[in-house]
C-alpha positions in Angstrom: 125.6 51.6 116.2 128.8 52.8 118.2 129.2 50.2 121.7 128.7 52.0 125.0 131.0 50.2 127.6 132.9 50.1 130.9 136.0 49.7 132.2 136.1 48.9 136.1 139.5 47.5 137.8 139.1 44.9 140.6 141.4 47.7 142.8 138.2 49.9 142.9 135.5 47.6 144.4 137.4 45.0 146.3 139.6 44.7 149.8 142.6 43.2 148.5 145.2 42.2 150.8 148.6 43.2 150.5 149.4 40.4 148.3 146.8 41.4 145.9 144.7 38.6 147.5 141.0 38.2 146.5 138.9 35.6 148.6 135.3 34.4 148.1 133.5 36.7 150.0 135.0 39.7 148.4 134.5 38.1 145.0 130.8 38.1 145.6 131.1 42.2 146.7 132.2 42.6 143.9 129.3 41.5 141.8 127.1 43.3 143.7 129.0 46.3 143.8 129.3 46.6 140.1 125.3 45.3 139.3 124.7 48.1 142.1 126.9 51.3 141.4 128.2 50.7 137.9 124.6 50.5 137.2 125.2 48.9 133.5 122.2 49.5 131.3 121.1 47.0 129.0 122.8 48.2 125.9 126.5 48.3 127.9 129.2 46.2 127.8 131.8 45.9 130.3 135.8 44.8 131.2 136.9 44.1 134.3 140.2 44.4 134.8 142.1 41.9 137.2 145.6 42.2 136.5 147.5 42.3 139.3 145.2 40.6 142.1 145.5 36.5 142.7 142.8 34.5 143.1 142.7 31.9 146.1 139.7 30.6 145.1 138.6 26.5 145.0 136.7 25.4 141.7 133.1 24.9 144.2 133.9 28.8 144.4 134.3 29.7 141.1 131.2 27.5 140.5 128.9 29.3 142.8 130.4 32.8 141.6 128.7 31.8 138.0 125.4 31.3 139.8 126.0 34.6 141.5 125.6 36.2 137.9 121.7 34.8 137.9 121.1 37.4 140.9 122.0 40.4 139.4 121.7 39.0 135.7 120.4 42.4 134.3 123.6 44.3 134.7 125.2 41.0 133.2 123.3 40.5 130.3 125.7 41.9 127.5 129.3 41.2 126.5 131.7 40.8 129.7 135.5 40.6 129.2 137.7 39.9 132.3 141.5 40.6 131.9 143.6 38.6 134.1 146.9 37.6 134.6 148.1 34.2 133.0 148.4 31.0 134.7 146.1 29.6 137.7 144.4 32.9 137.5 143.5 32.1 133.6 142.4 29.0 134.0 140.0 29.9 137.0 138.6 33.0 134.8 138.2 30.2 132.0 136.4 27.8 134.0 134.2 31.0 135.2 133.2 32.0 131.3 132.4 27.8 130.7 130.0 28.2 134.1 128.7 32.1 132.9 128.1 30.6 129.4 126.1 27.5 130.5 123.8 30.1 131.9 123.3 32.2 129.0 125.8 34.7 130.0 127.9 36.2 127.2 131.7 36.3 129.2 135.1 35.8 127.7 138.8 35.5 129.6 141.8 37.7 128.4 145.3 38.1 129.2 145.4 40.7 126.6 143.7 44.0 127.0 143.9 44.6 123.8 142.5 41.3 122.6 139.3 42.1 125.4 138.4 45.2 123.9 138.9 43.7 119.9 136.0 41.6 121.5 134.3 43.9 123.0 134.0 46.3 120.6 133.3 43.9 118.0 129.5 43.7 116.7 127.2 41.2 118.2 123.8 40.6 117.1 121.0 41.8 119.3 119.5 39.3 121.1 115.5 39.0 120.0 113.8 37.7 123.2 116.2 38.4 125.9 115.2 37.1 129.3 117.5 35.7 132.6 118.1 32.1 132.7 116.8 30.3 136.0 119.4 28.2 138.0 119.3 25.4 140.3 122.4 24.5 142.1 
């Protein structure tokens, strides 16, 4: 079965400041702006591309983006790769995929793009009884 999948960069959904700044609030458009105009069917996997952008965001945020993931969970229920830049940025996209994975969610952290789309293209069993998992923060 050949893997349907998207590649979206953070540049085409987000206000990013000059820096290549991205806050909370735009974090969270961005979830909703990919679940709402990507329009990912069930069977498609997506990358989302971050290289180049910083995140200023707190561990609480990182935290409640995970939960954000329950909201629009359909558009998130396959394999989601995020490519990111090494250091503080890593670490936050790894805490993310611990949070996302907790919930169900099936999301890895890159600093290779090459390495992210090995993963995603890789086979992955079909989940039998697929459902959204409930949260309570």
């Amino acid at each position: 079965m050949a893997t349907i999948f998207k590649i979206v960069t953070a540049h085409e959904f987000l206000e990013i400041t000059a820096d290549g700044i991205i806050d909370l609030a735009t974090s969270r458009k961005l979830f909703a702006d990919i679940a709402g105009v990507v329009n990912l069917d069930e069977n498609q996997d997506l990358l989302v591309d971050f290289r180049g952008t910083e995140s200023k965001l707190t561990i609480t945020d990182v935290y409640q983006l995970a939960a954000e993931l329950i909201q629009h969970g359909t558009s998130f229920r396959r394999k989601v790769a995020l490519v990111v830049t090494p250091g503080l940025n890593f670490n936050r996209a790894s805490f993310f995929v611990t949070c996302s994975d907790i919930r169900g969610f099936s999301v890895k952290a890159y600093t290779d793009f090459e390495a992210a789309m090995r993963w995603i293209l890789k086979a992955q069993k079909p989940d039998k009884h697929p459902s959204i998992p409930t949260c309570h923060i």
